[in-house]
C-alpha positions as CSV (number, residue, x, y, z in Angstrom):
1,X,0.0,0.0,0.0
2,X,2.8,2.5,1.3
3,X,4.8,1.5,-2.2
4,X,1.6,1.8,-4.1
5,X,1.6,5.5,-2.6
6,X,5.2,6.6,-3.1
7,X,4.7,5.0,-6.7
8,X,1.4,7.9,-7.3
9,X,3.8,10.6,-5.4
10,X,6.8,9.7,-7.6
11,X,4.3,10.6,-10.7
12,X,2.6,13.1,-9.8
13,X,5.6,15.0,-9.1
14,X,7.8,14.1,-12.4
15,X,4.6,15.4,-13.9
16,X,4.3,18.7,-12.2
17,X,8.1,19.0,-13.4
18,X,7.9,18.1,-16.5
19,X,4.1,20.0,-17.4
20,X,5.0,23.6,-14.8
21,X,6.9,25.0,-17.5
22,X,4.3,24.6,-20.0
23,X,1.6,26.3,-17.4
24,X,3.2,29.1,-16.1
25,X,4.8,30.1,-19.3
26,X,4.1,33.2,-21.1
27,X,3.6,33.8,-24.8
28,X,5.1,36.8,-25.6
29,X,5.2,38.9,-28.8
30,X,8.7,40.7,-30.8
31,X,9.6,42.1,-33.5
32,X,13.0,40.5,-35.4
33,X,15.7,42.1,-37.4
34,X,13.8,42.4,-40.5
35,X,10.4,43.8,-39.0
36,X,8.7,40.4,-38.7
37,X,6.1,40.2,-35.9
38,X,7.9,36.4,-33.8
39,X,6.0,34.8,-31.1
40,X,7.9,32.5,-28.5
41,X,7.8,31.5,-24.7
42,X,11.5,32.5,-24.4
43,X,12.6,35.9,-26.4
44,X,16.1,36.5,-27.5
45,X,18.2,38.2,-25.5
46,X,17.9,42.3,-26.3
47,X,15.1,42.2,-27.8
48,X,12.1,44.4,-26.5
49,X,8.8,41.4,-26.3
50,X,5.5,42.0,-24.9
51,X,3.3,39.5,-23.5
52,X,0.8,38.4,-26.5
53,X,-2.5,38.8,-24.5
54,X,-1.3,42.6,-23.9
55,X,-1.1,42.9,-27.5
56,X,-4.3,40.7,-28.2
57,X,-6.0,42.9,-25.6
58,X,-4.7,46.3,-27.4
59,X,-5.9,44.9,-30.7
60,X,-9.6,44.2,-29.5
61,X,-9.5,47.4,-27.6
62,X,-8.6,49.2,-31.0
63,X,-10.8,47.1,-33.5
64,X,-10.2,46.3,-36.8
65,X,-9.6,48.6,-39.6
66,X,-9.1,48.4,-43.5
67,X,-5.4,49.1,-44.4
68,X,-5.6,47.7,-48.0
69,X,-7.3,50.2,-50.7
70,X,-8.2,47.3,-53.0
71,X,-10.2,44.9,-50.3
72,X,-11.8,47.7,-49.2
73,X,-13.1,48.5,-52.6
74,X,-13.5,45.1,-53.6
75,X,-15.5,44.6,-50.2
76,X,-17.7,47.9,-50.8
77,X,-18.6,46.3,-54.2
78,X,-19.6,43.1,-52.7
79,X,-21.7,44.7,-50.1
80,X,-23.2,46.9,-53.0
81,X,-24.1,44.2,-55.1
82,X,-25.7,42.3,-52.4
83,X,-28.2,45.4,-51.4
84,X,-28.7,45.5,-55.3
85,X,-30.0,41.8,-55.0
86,X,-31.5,41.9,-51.7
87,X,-33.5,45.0,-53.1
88,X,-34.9,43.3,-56.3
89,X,-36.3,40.3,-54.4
90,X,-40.0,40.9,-53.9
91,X,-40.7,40.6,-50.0
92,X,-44.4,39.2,-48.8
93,X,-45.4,36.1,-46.9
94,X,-46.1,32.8,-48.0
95,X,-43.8,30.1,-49.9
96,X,-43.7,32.0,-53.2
97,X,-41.8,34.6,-51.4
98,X,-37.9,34.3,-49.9
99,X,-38.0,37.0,-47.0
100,X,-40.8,38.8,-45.3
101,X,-41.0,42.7,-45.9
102,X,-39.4,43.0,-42.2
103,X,-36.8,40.4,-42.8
104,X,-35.8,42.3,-46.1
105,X,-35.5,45.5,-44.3
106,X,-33.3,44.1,-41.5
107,X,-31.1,42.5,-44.4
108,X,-31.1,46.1,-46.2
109,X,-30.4,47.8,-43.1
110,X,-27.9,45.5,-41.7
111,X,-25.9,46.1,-45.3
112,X,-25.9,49.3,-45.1
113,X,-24.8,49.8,-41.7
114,X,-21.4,47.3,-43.0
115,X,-21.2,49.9,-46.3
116,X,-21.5,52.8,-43.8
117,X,-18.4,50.8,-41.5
118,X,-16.1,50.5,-44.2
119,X,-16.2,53.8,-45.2
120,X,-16.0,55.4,-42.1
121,X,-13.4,52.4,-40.4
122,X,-16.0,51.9,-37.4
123,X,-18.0,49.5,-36.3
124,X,-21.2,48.2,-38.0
125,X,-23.1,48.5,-34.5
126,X,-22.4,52.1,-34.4
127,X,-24.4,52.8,-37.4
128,X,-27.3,50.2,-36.1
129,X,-29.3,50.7,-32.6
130,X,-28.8,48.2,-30.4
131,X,-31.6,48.8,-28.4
132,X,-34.4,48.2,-31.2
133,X,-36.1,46.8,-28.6
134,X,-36.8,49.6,-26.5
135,X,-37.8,51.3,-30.3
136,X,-40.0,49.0,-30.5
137,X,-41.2,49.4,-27.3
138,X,-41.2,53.4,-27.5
139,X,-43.6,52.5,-31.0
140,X,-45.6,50.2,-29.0
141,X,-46.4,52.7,-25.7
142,X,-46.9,55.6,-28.7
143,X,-49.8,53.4,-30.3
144,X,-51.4,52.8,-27.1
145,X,-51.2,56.6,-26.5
146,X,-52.5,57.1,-29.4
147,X,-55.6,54.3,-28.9
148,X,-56.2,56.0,-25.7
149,X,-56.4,59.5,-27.1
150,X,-58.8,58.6,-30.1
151,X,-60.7,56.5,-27.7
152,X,-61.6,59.9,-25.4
153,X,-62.2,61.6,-28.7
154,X,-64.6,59.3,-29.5
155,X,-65.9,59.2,-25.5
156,X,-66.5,63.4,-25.9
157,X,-68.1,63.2,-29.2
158,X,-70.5,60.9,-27.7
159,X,-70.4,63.3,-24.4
160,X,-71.2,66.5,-27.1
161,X,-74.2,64.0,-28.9
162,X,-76.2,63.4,-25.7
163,X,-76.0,67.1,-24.7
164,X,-76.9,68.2,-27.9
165,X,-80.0,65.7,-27.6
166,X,-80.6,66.9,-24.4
167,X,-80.7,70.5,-25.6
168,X,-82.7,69.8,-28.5
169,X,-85.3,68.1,-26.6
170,X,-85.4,70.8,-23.8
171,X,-85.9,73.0,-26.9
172,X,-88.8,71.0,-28.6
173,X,-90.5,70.8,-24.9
174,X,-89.9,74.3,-24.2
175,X,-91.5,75.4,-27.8
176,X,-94.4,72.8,-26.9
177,X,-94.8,74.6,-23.4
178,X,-95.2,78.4,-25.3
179,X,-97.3,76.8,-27.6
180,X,-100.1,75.3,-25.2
181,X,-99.4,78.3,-23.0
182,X,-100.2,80.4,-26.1
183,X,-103.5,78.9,-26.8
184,X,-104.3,78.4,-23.2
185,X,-103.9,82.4,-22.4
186,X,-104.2,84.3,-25.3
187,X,-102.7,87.4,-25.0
188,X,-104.4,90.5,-23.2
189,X,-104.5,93.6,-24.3
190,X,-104.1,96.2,-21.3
């Protein structure tokens, strides 16, 4: 049992030596002689290297951008012709149609915030809300709004209907009233 022990312990620690280096080293990033970007766990001596998740982290916190002329005209064409042929599909519902009006407008809008990206060298989600929901939901609360206004037009013009009933009839009896007191009394003559 005790040998069966000291046989696990004897492992276990040959491969923590032989595996530590591999875990605790660091990746790190240099330029060579001739302006080639090297990667290595162990730079050459003199040489200025910076951990590769630094510069992995700078690069995210930068973003992409565009350096070559002809992708970037080649990919504007691309994104061009696509809106071309997204825009001459017919939208509607039902199996004769590809996309739905809304889809084809997300797809239209989606394009042109790319376009508007590599023109500019931001990001497609500046040029797009994120928050289309609470659009949506700012549309939504402006309908009801608008329901509930319509609705109290409509509960006044009633409101204005019965009064004007009421007035009409308080008219016909009081004309009724003059007339019987009218034949009822005729008029003196002092």
């Amino acid at each position: 049992m005790n040998r069966k022990r000291s046989g696990l312990r004897l492992i276990l620690i040959i491969g923590f030596i032989i595996f530590q280096p591999a875990i605790a080293a660091t990746l790190y990033r240099w330029t060579d002689a001739s302006g080639t970007p090297r990667y290595g766990y162990q730079p050459p001596l003199g040489v200025q290297a910076v951990p590769a998740k630094e510069v992995q982290r700078e690069l995210k916190m930068r973003g992409s951008s565009v350096n070559c002329q002809t992708l970037l005209t080649e990919h504007l064409h691309l994104v061009d012709q696509e809106l071309a042929r997204i825009k001459a599909l017919p939208a509607g519902l039902g199996l004769a149609y590809e996309l739905t009006p809304v889809a084809k407008r997300e797809l239209i809008l989606d394009l042109l915030a790319h376009r508007a990206a590599l023109v500019t060298g931001r990001n497609a989600s500046d040029f797009r809300s994120p928050k289309r929901s609470e659009l949506d939901q700012l549309m939504a609360q402006h309908k009801q709004e608008k329901n509930r206004l319509l609705e109290s037009l409509e509960n006044k013009k009633a409101t204005i209907r019965a009064q004007r009933e009421q007035i009409e009839q308080e008219r016909q009896w009081t004309g009724r009233a003059l007339h019987f007191l009218r034949r009822s009394f005729p008029p003196v003559i002092w």
